[in-house]
C-alpha positions as CSV (number, residue, x, y, z in Angstrom):
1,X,0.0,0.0,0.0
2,X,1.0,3.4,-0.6
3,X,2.2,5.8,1.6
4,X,-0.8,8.2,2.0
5,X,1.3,10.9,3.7
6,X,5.2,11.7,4.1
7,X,5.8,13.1,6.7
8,X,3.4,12.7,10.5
9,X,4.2,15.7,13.2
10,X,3.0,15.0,16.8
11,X,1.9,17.1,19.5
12,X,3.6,15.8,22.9
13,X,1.6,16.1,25.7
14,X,-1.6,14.3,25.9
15,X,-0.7,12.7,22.6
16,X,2.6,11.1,22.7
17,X,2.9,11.3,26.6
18,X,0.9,11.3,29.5
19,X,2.1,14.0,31.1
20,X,-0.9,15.9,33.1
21,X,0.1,14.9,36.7
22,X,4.0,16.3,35.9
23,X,2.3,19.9,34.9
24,X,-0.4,19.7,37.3
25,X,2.1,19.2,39.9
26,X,4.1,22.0,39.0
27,X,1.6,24.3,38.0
28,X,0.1,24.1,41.6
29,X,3.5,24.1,43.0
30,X,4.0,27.3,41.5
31,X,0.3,29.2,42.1
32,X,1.1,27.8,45.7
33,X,4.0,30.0,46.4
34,X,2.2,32.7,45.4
35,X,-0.3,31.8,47.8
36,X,-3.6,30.3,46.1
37,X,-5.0,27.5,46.6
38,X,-3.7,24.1,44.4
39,X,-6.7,23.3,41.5
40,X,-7.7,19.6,41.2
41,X,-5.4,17.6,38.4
42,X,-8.8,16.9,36.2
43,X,-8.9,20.7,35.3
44,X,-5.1,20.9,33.8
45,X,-6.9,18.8,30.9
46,X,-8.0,22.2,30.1
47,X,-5.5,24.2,30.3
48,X,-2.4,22.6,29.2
49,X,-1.4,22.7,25.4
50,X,-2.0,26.2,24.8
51,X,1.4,27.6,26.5
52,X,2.8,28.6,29.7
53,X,1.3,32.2,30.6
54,X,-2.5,30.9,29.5
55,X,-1.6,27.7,32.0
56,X,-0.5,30.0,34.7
57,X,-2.6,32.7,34.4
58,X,-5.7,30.2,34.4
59,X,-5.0,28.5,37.2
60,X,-4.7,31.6,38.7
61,X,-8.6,32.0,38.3
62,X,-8.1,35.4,37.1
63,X,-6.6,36.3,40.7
64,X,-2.8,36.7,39.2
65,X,-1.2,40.1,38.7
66,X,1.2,40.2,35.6
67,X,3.5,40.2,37.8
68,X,2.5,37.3,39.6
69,X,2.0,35.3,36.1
70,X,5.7,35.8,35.4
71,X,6.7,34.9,39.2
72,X,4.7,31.8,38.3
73,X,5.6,31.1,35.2
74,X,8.9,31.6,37.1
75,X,8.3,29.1,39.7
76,X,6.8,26.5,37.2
77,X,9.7,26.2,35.3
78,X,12.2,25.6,37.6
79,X,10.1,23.3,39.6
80,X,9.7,21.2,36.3
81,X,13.1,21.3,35.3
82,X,13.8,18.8,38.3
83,X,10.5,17.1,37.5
84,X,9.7,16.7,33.8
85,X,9.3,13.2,34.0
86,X,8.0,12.0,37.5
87,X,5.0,10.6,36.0
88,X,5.5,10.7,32.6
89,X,5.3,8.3,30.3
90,X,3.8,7.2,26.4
91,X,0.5,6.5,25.9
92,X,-0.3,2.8,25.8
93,X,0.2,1.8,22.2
94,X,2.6,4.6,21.3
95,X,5.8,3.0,21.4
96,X,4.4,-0.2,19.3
97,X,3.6,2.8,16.5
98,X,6.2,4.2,16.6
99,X,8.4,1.3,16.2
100,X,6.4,0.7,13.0
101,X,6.9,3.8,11.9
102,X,10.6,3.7,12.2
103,X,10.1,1.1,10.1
104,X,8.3,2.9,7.0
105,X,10.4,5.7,6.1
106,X,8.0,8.4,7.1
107,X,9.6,11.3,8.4
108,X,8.1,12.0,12.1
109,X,8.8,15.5,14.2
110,X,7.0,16.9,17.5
111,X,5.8,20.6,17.7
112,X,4.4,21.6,21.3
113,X,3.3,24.7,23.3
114,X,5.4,23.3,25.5
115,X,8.8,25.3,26.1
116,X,11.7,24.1,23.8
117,X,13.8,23.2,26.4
118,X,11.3,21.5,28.3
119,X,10.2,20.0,25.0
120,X,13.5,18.4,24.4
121,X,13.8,17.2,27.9
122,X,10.4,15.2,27.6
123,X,11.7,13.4,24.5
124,X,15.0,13.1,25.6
125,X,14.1,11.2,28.7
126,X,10.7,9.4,27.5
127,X,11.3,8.8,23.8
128,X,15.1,8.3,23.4
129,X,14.8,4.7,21.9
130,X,13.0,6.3,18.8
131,X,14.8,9.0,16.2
132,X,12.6,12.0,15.4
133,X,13.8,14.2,12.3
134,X,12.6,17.5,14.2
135,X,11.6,18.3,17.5
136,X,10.4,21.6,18.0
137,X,8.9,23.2,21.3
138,X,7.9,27.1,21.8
139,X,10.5,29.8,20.8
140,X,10.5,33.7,21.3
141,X,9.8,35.1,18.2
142,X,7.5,32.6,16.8
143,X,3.7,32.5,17.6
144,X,2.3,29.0,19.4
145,X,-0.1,27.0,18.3
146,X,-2.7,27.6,16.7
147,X,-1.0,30.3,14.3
148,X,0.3,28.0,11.8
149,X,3.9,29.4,11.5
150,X,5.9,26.8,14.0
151,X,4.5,24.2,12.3
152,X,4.9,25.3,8.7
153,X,8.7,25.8,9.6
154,X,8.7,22.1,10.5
155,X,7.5,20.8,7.7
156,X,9.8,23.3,6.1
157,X,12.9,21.5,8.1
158,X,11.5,17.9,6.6
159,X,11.1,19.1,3.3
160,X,7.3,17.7,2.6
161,X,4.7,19.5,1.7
162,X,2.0,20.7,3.5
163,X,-0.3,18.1,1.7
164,X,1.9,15.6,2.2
165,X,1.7,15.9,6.3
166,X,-0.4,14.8,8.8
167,X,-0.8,16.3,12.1
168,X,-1.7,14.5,15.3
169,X,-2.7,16.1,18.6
170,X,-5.4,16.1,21.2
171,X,-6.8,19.4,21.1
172,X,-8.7,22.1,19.6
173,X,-5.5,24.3,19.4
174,X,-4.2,21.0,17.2
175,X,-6.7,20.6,15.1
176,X,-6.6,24.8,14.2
177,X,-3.0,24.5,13.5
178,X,-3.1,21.9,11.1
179,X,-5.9,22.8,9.3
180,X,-4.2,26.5,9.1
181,X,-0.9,24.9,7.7
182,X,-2.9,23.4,5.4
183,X,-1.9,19.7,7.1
184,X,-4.4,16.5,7.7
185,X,-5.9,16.8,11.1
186,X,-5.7,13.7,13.2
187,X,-7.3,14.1,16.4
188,X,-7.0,11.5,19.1
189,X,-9.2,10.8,22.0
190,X,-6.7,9.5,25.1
191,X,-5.5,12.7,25.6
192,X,-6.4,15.8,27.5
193,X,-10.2,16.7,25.6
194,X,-13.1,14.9,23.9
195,X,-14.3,13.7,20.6
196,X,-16.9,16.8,20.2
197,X,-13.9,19.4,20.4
198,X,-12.1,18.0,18.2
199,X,-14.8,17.4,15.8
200,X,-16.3,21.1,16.2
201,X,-12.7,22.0,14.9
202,X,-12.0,20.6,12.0
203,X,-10.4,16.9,12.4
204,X,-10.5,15.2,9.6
205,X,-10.2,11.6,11.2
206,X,-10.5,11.0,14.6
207,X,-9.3,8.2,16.2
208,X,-9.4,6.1,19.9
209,X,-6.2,4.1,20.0
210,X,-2.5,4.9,18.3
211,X,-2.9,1.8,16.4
212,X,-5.6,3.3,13.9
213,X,-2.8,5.5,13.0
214,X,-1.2,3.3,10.5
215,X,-4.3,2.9,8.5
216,X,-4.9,6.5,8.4
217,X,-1.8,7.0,7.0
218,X,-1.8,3.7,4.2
219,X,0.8,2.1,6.2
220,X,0.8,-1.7,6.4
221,X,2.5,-2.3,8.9
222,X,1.0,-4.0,12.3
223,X,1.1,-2.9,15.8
């Protein structure tokens, strides 16, 4: 079977890894020192995955001064940098796809609204058996997700095609940014939101387990 696309860019957190109870842990750690009250874990579902100062400043309830965000933001990242990967760890059914993927030829990258430093961490320490062509996180200078422009320079770095990429992620903000870089939007439902939000914008498949991957993608291989 043919290769439908040539090139597949993830999002990292809640589609790659699990990684809600490492950010929920230091998110509250940081809007802690600053003295409000911790937010349950279920809640980070919404907040994560659209960068740092909207994860802050939301937890925050509104409450956080600017220059309390940036004391936060602050306080998050270096609480993280010694805990990227407490809990972390892939998706069940991840590493079998990408093993098969490894196998196609298929050029694979990450692009997150995570930081870039934090972004390499996370694949450094959870995804090290696995060779990604690009891994990209958030940069100054370059809008996040759901502006198109990080991602475009991805597939820029891989040299495919916008029509030749698909993009998988677990969010609205995912599912914007591929259809703005003119990408096939995959949207998966083990991550951090549900089937209708990713439906309301704009997936073009949506799919419940990492295996139904391959098929979206005219790969033969098995996981």
């Amino acid at each position: 079977m043919k290769n439908t696309y040539d090139a597949i860019m993830f999002d990292l957190d809640g589609t790659l890894a699990d990684t809600l109870a490492d950010i929920a842990a230091a998110a509250n750690h940081a809007i802690g020192l600053l003295g409000h009250p911790a937010i349950e874990l279920q809640r980070y579902r919404y907040l994560a995955g659209q960068g740092l100062r909207y994860l802050i400043e939301h937890a925050l309830e509104g409450h956080g001064t600017d220059d309390e965000i940036e004391q936060g933001m602050a306080a998050f990242k270096a609480y993280y940098a010694d805990h990227f990967t407490d809990f972390t760890e892939p998706f069940d059914g991840i590493p079998q796809v990408l093993d098969a993927l490894a196998a196609t030829g298929v050029k694979t990258s990450v692009l997150s609204n995570k930081p870039d430093a934090a972004t390499h961490h996370v694949m450094g320490e959870v995804f090290s058996a696995w060779t990604f062509d690009v891994i990209r996180g958030a940069v100054d200078g370059v809008p996040l997700k759901p502006d198109p422009t990080s991602a475009l320079l991805v597939a820029e770095q891989l040299g495919v095609a916008p029509q030749r990429t698909a993009y998988v992620g677990d969010t609205r903000v995912d599912m914007e940014t591929a259809n703005a870089a003119g990408f096939f939007a995959i949207g998966v439902t083990w991550g951090f939101r549900d089937e209708p939000e990713l439906r309301d914008a704009g997936a073009d498949a949506i799919i419940s387990h990492p295996r139904e991957l391959l098929a979206i993608l005219g790969l033969e291989a098995a996981v």
